[in-house]
N, C-alpha and C positions, 0 to 999 in steps of 0.2 A: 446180825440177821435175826429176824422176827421169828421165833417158832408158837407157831399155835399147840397145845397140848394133843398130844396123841386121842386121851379121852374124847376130847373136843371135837377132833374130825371122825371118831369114830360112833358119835352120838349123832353127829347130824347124817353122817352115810347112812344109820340105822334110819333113822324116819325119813329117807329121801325118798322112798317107794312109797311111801302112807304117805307123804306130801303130795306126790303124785297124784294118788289115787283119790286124796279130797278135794282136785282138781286149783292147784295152785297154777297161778299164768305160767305158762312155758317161760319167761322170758325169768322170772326170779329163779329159775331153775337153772340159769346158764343157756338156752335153747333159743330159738329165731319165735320169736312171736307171730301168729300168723290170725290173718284175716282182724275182724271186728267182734269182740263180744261184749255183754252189756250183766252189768253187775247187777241183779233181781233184788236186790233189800237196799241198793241205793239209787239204783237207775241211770247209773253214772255208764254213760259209754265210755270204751276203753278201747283205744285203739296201738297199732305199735308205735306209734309217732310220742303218744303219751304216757304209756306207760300204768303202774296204778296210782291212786291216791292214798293218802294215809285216812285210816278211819278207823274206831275200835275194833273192826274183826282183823285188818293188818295192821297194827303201829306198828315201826320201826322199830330195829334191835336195841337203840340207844336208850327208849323209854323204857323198854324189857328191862332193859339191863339194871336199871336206876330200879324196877321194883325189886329184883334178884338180890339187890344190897341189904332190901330188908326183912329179908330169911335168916329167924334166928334160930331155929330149931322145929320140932314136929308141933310143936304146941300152938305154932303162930298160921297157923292155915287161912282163919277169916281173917286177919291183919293181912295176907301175903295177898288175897283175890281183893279185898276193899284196897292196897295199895297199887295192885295191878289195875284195877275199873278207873282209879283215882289220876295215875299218873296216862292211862291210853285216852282217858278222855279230855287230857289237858294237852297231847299231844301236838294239835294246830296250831294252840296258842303259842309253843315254844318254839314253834317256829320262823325262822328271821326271815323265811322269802310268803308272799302272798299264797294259798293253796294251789291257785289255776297256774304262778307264777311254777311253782316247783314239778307240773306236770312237765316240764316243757324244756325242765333242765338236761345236762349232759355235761359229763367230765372225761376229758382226753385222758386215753389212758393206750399210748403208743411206745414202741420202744425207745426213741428215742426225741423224734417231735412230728407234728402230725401240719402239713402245710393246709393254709387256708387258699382256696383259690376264686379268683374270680365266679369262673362259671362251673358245672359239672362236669371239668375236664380236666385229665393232667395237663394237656397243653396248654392251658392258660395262665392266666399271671398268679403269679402266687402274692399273695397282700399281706400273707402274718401267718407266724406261726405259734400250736398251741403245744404246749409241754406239759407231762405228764401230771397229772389233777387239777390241769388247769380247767376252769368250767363254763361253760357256753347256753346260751338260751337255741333250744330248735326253735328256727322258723317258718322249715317245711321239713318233712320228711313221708316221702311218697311210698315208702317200700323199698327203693333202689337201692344202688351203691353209696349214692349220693346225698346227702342233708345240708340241706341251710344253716347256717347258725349265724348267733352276734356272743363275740365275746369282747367284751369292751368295749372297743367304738369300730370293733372290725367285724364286718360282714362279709360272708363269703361262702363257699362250698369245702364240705369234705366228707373223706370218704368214712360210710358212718361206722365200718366196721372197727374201728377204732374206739369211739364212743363210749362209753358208760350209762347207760340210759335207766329209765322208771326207777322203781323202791333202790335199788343201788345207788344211782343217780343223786337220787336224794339226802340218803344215810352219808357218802363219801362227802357230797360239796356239804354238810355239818363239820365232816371232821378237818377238811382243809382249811375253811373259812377261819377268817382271826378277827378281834375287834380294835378297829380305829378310833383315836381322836382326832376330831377335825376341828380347826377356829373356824365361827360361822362366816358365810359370805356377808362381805358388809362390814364385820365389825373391825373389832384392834388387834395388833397381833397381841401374843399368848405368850406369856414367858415361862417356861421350863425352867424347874430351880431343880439344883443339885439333893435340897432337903424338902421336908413337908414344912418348909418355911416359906417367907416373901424375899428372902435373900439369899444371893450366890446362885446367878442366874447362869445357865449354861446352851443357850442359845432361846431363841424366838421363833414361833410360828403361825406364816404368814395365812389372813381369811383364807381358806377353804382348800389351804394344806394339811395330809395327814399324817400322821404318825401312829407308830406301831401299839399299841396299848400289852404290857406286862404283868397283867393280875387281873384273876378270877373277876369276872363283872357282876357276880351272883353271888358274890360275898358281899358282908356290909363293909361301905367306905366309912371313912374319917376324914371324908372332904376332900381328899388327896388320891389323884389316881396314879399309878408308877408306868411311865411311858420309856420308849426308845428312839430315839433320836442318831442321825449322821456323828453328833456330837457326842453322844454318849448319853447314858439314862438318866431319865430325872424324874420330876412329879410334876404335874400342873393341877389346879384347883378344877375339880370336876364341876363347876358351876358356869366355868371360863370356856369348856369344850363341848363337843357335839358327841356322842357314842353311837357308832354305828358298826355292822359287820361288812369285812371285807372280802372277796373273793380273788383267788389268782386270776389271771385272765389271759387272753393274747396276746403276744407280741410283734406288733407290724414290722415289717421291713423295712421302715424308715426307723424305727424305734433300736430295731437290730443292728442297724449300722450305725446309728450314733452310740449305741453300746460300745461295738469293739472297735469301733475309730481310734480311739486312744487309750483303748485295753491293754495291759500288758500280758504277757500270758499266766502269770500269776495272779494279775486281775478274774484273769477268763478262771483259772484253774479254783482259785479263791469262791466263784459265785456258781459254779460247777457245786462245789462241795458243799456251800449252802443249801445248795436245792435239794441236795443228796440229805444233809441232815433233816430238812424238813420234811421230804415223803420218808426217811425211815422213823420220827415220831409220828405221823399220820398213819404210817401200819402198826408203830407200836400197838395208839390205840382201835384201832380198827382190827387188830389179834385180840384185844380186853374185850371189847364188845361181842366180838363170836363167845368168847369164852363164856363171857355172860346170858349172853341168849341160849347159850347150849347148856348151862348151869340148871335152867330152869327143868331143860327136857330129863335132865337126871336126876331131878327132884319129885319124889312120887306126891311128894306132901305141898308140893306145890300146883299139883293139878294143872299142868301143861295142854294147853288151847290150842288150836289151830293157828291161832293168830301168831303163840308163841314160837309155833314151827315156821310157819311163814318167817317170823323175824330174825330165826335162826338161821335158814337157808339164806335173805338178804345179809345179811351180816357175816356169814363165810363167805360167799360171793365178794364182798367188799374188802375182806379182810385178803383175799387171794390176789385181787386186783391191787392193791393199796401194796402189799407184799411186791408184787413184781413189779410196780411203776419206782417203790426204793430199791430193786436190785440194778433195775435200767439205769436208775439217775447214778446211783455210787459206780456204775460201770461206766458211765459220762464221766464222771469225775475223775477215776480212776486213771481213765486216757487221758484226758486234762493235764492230770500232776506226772502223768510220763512227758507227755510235751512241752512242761513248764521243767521238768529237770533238766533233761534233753534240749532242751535251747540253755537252759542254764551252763550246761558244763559244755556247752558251744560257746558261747558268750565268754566262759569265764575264762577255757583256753586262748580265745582272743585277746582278752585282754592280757593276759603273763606272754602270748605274743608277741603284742604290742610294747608291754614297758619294755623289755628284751633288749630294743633297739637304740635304748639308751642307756647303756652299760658302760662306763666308763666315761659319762659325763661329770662335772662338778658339781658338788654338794653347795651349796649355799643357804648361810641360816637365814629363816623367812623369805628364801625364794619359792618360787613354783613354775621356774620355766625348766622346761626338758632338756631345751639343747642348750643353755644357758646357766644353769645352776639353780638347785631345791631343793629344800630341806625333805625330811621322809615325808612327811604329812602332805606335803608341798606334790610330791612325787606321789603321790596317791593318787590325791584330789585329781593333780592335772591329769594321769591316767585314766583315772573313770571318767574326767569330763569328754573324753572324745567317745564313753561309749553313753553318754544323755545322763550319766549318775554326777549327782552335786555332791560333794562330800565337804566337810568343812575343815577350814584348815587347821586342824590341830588333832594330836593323835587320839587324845581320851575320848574327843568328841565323836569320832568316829570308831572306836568299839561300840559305839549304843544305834549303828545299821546295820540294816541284815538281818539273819538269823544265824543264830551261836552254832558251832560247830562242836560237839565235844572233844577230839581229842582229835590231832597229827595227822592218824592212821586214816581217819574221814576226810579230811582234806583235800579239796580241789583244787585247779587252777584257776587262780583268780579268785580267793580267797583272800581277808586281810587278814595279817597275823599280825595281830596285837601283840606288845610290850608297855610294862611301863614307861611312859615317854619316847616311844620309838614305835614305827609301824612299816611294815613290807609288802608286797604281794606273792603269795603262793605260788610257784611254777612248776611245782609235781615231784616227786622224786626224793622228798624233804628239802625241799630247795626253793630259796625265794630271792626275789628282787626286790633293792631297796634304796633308797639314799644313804646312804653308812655314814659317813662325816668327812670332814672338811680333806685328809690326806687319799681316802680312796673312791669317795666320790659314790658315782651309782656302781652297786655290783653285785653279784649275787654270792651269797650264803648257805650257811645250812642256816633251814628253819627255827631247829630247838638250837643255837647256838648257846641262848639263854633263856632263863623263864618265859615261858609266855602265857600273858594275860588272857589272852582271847582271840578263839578263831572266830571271824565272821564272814557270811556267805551274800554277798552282793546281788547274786543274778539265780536265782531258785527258782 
């Protein structure tokens, strides 16, 4: 879990009332925004549907932060304000989404997932749902319960109190957001090589597929950008590809059933904990960022601005949000990998059930029938084939499925217990069933009779 420094929150509680009182929008404050007011030095109307814009007297904590880096001591005061004027007034530019685009954004930030519906009703259809930092475009929001959005190609209603909206809005979908490559529309596919070579290609990618991209884009390249692939990580020639940023987005209801159509619950439990790992680096850095906007406010010699406050208030706000969308996701996961064990050691007693029934059948070398005679490997395989697992017929080859068990005491049913050249099934108690050899056929054992190679776990 993310901790923000104590300092940290008790520097921004300190100017939360003097934030107040130089009139910051109620909404970066945590509070309902109300009615319509119009900014005097840019004329910009500001309504709650939009939130603010970034401009020198509010940049973002992210800018803040990047001048805070270059505070090297009391001597550097005019370097620290000409780094701060330098980096707030480059701010739009750094930005991946259009200015009017970013008024307009909003990031789901629900406990668990926030449905999209048809109309402004719960009883309507629900068409997609958004999970937590997933991020959306408003494209109404009246005041109500209720907001329009599009996230992805889905459009619909929900309820906005869920939402992330204005300067948080904006700061959070930075830190979600990842960059892509894409092969352009039209052209050839793209081949992904193992090295920053033209050989040892490790798959292709098709026009106007993307892929994950794995290094800093604000670094200098060497012609070679390090991407990630279904196949595993490679490089392709940055000449070859498109660079663009990416955002999480909705997932429709057709999109969600052909997800877990053929998920297993290790699958489910697996992409559970992915998403668990990604919002707890997105609060990592989104705790870095408070810290940094608040760094500035404890620095007398840094001469801290309004603006700076402002960017410190958005930047705990975010950091608090971001904080609890990874405690919600690892609490999704959490339940995940109880349901994936819990089918698992259902599953695995079925199966030391099932071999069970053929105890005192015939061993036969290179067979693999039950009630006809099988070798142990043989007696394996055909085992797990009635529960959808392929196993191969030979023993070595099968200690390399699963996942390893370390030792006896851990042991479930329905576990393989590896030997050199011989294999069993676990049935609890130290006790397995196996094909033993030609005089006794199938029959059950003690586990440790002899060394064993390796436990392996089938059904987790």
């Amino acid at each position: 879990m993310v901790q923000i420094r104590p300092k940290v929150l008790t520097g921004l509680v300190t100017f939360s009332v003097a934030a107040a009182a130089l009139g910051m929008p109620a909404q970066a404050m945590g509070l309902p925004a109300a009615g319509v007011s119009e900014n005097e030095e840019t004329g910009i109307i500001l309504t709650p549907a939009a939130g603010d814009v970034i401009t020198p007297e509010n940049a973002n904590a992210q800018f803040i932060a990047e001048a805070v880096r270059s505070i090297v001591g009391p001597g550097e005061r005019g370097a620290v304000k000409e780094e701060r004027k330098a980096v707030i007034n480059s701010a739009p530019d750094k930005s991946s989404l259009q200015q009017e685009e970013k008024l307009k954004l909003a990031v789901a930030a629900p406990n668990v997932y926030l449905n999209i519906h048809t109309d402004a009703s719960l009883g309507s259809e629900v068409v997609g749902k958004l999970y937590s930092n997933d991020v959306a475009k408003i494209l109404q929001d009246n005041g109500g319960d209720w907001v329009r959005i599009k996230s992805g190609k889905i459009v619909g209603y929900v309820l906005g109190e869920y939402l992330v909206r204005g300067d948080e809005a904006q700061l959070l979908s930075e830190l979600v957001k990842k960059n892509v490559a894409m092969a352009d529309q039209g052209g050839d596919e793209v081949e992904v090589h193992r090295n920053k070579s033209r050989y040892g290609v490790v798959t292709t990618v098709s026009p106007g597929e993307q892929i994950d991209v794995e290094e800093d884009m604000e670094q200098e390249t060497d012609g070679w950008i390090e991407v990630s692939t279904d196949s595993g990580r490679g490089y392709v020639r940055i000449e070859d590809i498109s660079i663009t940023d990416s955002y999480p987005v909705a997932e429709s209801v057709d999109e969600q059933q052909e997800r877990l159509e053929n998920a297993t619950v290790k699958d489910i439990a697996d992409d559970a904990q992915k998403k668990a790992d990604k919002a707890s680096k997105v609060a990592e850095a989104a705790a870095s960022l408070a810290e940094a906007a608040a760094s500035i406010l404890d620095d007398e010699d840094a001469e801290p601005t309004k603006a700076d406050e402002k960017a410190a208030m958005t930047a705990l706000a975010v950091a608090e949000v971001a904080q609890a969308a990874a405690d919600h996701t690892q609490e999704t996961a959490d339940t995940a990998k109880e349901d994936m064990q819990k089918h698992g050691s259902e599953t695995g007693e079925a199966v030391a059930q099932f071999a069970l029934q053929f105890v005192g059948n015939p061993y036969v070398w290179g067979g693999s029938s039950l009630t006809h005679g099988t070798d142990c490997s043989g007696f394996t395989m055909a085992v797990y084939a009635n529960f959808g697992i392929r196993l191969p017929h030979y023993d070595a080859s099968q200690r390399g499925y699963g996942i390893g068990i370390d030792s006896l005491s851990d042991a479930k049913p329905g576990d393989l217990i590896c030997f050199y050249g011989h294999v069993g099934i676990y049935i609890g108690d130290g006790m397995m069933v196996h094909a033993s050899n030609p005089r006794d056929g199938i029959k059950v054992s003690r586990a440790d009779y002899r060394s064993i190679a390796a436990i392996r776990r089938i059904f987790y």
